[in-house]
Every structure is written in C-alpha cells, then in structure tokens.
PLY file of the C-alpha trace (Angstrom):
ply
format ascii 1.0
element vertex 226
property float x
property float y
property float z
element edge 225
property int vertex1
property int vertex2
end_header
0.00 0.00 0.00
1.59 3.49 -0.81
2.26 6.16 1.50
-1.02 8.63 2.59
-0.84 11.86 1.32
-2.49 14.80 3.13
-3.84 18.08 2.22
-4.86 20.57 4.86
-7.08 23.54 4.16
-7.12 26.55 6.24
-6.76 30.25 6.13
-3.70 32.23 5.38
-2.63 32.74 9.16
-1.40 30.52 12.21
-4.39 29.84 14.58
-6.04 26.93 14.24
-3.82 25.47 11.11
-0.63 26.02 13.05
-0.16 23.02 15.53
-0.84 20.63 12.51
1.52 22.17 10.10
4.10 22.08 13.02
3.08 18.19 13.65
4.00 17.70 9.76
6.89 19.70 10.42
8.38 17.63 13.20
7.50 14.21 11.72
9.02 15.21 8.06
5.97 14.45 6.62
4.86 16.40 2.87
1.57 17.48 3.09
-0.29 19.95 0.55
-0.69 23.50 2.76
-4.44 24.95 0.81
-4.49 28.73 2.25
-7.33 30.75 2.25
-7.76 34.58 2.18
-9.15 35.75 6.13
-10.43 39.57 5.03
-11.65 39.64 8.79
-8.57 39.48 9.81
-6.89 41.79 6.60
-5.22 38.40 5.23
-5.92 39.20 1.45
-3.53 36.56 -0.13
-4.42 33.14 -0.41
-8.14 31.49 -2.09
-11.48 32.28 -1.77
-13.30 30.29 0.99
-16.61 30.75 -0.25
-15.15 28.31 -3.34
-14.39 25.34 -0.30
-17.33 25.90 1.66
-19.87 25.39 -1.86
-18.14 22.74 -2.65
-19.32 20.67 0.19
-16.02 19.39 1.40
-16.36 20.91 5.08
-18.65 18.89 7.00
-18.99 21.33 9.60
-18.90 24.56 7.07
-15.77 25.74 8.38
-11.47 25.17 8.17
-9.85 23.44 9.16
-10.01 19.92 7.15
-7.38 17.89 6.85
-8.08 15.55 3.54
-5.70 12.01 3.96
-5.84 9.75 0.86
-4.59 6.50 0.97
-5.41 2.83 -0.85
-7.02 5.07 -3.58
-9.78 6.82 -0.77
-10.16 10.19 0.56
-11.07 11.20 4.09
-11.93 14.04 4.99
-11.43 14.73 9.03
-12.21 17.69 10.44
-12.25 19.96 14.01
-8.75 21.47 14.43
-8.33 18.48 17.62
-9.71 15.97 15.97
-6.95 16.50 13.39
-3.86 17.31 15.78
-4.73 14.29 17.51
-5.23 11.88 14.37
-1.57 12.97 13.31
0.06 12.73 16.21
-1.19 9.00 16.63
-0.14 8.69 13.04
2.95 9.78 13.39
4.04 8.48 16.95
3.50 11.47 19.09
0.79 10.40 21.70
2.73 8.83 24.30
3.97 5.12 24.62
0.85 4.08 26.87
-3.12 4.89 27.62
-2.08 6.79 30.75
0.50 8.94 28.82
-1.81 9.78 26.42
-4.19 10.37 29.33
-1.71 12.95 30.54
-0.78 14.70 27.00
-4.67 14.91 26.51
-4.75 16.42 29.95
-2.69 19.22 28.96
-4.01 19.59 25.30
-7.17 20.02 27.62
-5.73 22.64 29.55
-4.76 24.51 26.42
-8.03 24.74 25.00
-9.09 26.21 28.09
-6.56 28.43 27.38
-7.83 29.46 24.04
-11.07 29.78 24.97
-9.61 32.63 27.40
-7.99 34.23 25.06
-10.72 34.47 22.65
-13.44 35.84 25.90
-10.72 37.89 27.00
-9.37 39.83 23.64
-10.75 38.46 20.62
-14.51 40.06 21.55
-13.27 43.31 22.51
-13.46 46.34 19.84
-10.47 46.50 17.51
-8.71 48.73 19.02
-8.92 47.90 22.46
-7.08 44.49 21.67
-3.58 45.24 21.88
-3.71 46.29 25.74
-6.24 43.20 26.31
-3.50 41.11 24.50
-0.80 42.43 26.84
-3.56 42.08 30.27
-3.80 38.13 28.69
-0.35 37.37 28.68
1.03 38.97 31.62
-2.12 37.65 34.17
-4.30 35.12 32.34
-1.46 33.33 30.75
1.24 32.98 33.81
-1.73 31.55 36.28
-1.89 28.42 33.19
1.59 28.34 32.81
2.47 27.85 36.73
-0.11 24.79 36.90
0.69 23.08 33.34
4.78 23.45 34.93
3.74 22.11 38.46
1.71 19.06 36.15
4.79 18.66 33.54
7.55 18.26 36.72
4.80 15.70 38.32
4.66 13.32 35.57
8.23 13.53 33.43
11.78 13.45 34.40
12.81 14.11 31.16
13.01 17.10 28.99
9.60 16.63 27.75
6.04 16.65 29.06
4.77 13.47 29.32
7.24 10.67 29.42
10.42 10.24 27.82
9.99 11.00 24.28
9.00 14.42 22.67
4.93 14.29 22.45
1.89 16.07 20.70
1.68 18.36 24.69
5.28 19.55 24.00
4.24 20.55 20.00
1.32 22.81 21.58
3.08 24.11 24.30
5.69 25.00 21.41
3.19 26.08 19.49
1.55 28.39 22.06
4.23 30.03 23.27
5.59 31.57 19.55
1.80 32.52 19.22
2.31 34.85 22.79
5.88 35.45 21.66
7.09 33.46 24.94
9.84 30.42 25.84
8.22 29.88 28.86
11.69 31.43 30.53
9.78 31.59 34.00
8.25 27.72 33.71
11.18 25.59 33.72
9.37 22.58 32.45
7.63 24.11 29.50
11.18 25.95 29.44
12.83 22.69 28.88
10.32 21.47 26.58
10.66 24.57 24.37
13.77 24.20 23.77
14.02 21.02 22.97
10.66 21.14 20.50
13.17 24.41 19.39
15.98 22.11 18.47
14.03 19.13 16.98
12.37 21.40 14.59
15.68 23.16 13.56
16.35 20.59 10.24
12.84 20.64 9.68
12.29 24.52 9.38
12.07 24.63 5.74
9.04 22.44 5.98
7.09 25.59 8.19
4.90 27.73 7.78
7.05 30.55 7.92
8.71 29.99 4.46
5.71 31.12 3.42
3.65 33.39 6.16
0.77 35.56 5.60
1.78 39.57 6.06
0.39 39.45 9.48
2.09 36.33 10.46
5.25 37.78 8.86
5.38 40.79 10.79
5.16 39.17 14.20
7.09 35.99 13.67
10.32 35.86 15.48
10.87 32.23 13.33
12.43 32.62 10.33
10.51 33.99 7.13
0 1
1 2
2 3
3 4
4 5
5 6
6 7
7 8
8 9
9 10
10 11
11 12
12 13
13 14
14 15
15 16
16 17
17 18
18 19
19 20
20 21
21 22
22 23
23 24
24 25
25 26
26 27
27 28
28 29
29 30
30 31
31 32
32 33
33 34
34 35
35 36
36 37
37 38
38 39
39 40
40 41
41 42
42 43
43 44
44 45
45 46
46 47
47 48
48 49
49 50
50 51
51 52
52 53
53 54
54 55
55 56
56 57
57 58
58 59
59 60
60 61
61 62
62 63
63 64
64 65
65 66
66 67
67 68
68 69
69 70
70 71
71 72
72 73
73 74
74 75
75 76
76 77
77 78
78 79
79 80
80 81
81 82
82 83
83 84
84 85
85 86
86 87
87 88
88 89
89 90
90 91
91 92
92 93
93 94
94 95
95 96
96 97
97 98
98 99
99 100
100 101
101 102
102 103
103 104
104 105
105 106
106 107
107 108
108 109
109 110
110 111
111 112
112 113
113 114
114 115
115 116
116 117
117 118
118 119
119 120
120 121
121 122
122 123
123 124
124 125
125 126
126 127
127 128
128 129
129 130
130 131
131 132
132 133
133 134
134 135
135 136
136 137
137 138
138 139
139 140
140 141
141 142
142 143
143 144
144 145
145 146
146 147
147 148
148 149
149 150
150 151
151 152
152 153
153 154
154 155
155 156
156 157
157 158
158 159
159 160
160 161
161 162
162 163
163 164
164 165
165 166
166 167
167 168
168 169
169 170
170 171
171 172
172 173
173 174
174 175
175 176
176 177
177 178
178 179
179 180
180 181
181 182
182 183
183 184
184 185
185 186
186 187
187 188
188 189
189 190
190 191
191 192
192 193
193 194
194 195
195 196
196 197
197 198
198 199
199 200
200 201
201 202
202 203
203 204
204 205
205 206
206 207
207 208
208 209
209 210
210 211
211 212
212 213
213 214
214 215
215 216
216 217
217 218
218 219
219 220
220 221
221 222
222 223
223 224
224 225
C-alpha cells in the first residue's frame, strides 16, 4: 500500500492550522498546505473560501479539514483536535501508553481552556482595544496556566519533555503556544525545557514551516524565520 498523502485547508494565518503544520513539520511528513484569504482578519492573499465551503467538502462549514488519501480513498477529518490528535497518533506522538496519552490529553485540555480565554478575554473586545487586552492576557491570564501546566509537567516527566520520555503532541502545543504569545516559557522551567528542545528538533525541519511562506500578518510578528 503506498504512502497517505495529506492536504490541509485553512486560512492564510497561524491559529487553528498552526499546531498541525508544526506536527508535519516535526514528523518530516509532505503534506499539501491549501491557504485561504481571512479579510476579517486583513489576510488578502491566499483562495477564496466561499469556493471550499460550496463545494461541500467541510462537514462542519468551516477550516480546518485535513483531507488524507490513501489505498485510492479520501477522508476528509475535520475539528482542528480531531486533526492534531489523528496525526500525532499517526505519526508516533501520543505517548507510549493509555495513561500517557491520558496525561498529553490532559494538557491539550488545559490549552483549549486556554484558548477559549484568550478568545473571551481579547478576541470580543473592539479592535482597538485588543492590543492592551493582549498584553492584560499574557502577563495575568497566561502565567496563572503556565504555573499549573509546569507544576503538572515536573509531576509526571523526568525528562526534557512533558509526558514521558519521548517528545509528544503536549510539547508541540506548548511550542506552538508560546511563539503565538511570543514566549519560551523562561519563567516555567518545564515548559522551558520542553521549548527548547521542541526548538531544536524542529531546527532541520524549518524549511518544511509555515514561515517559508507566512501571511503579512504572520510575517510581521514571527520571530521564526521567514
């Protein structure tokens, strides 16, 4: 049986496309990167989405979808955990037993709670009140997380990583997250450690990002290379 090949669709920006492009990135696995235009968000370049969502492919109506052929079939998964969590099984990166992917899926957990903060917390305030609710997020909201995800991390690894012995789909979000808030976890010295080594892992593999070819906005306030 060949190889799958897989073809995510998403807008032109990090968000909720991010974690799996970095999952691809870290496994050295080709995938097929669709980007769509995000006018909401003044992301002009990329494809219409009104073209995906008429042609039925999104289940739920929205990106993103993550379409992995293989043995001559197409399936189409979609939720933005559903998919991070397919791939990392895929690829080897959901612990080596039930109870450490218990404990990865207890901080994935944790990190949704985390966006859902985020989004209450800056995402539905007016425009231009965002940048000082960004700053409010990351300096309180953010460091209250951090502390508790560290205290968790320390519990349940002696090793670099999160969970177990081997790098994980927890330390890819937590990598993930903290080049989103433009943090390496400097005060967490878990998610520190973690960070640096998701850092280092990803270094041959850098090409294979995002960020050779980021959206303007992404562009701007990426500290990865461009």
């Amino acid at each position: 049986m060949s190889e799958a090949t897989y073809k995510l669709h998403y807008f032109n920006l990090r968000a909720r496309g991010e974690l799996p492009r970095i999952i691809f990135a870290y496994a050295n696995k080709k995938f097929e990167d669709v980007r769509y235009a995000a006018p909401n968000f003044g992301i002009t370049e990329g494809k219409d989405i009104a073209t995906v969502k008429a042609s039925g492919l999104l289940p739920f109506g929205q990106v993103p979808v993550l379409e992995v052929t293989t043995g001559g079939k197409t399936h189409v998964i979609s939720q933005s955990h559903a998919i991070e969590r397919y791939l990392a099984r895929e690829f080897g990166l959901y612990g080596s037993s039930n109870l450490e992917a218990a404990r990865i899926d207890e901080i994935l957990e944790a990190l949704v709670d985390v966006g859902n903060s985020f989004a209450q917390q800056v995402w539905t305030k007016p425009r231009e009140e965002q940048a000082e609710a960004l700053k409010k997020f990351v300096s309180e909201t953010l460091p209250k997380t951090a502390t508790v995800i560290d205290k968790f991390a320390g519990e349940h690894s002696d090793s670099a990583f999160c969970c177990g012995k081997s790098l994980t789909l927890a330390d890819l979000a937590l990598f993930n997250l903290g080049q989103m808030m433009h943090t390496d976890w400097k005060d967490f010295p878990h998610l520190h450690k973690s960070t640096q080594a998701v850092g280092k892992a990803l270094e041959k593999y850098i090409a294979c990002l995002l960020y050779t070819s980021p959206s303007p906005r992404d562009r701007q306030k990426s500290r990865m290379p461009s």
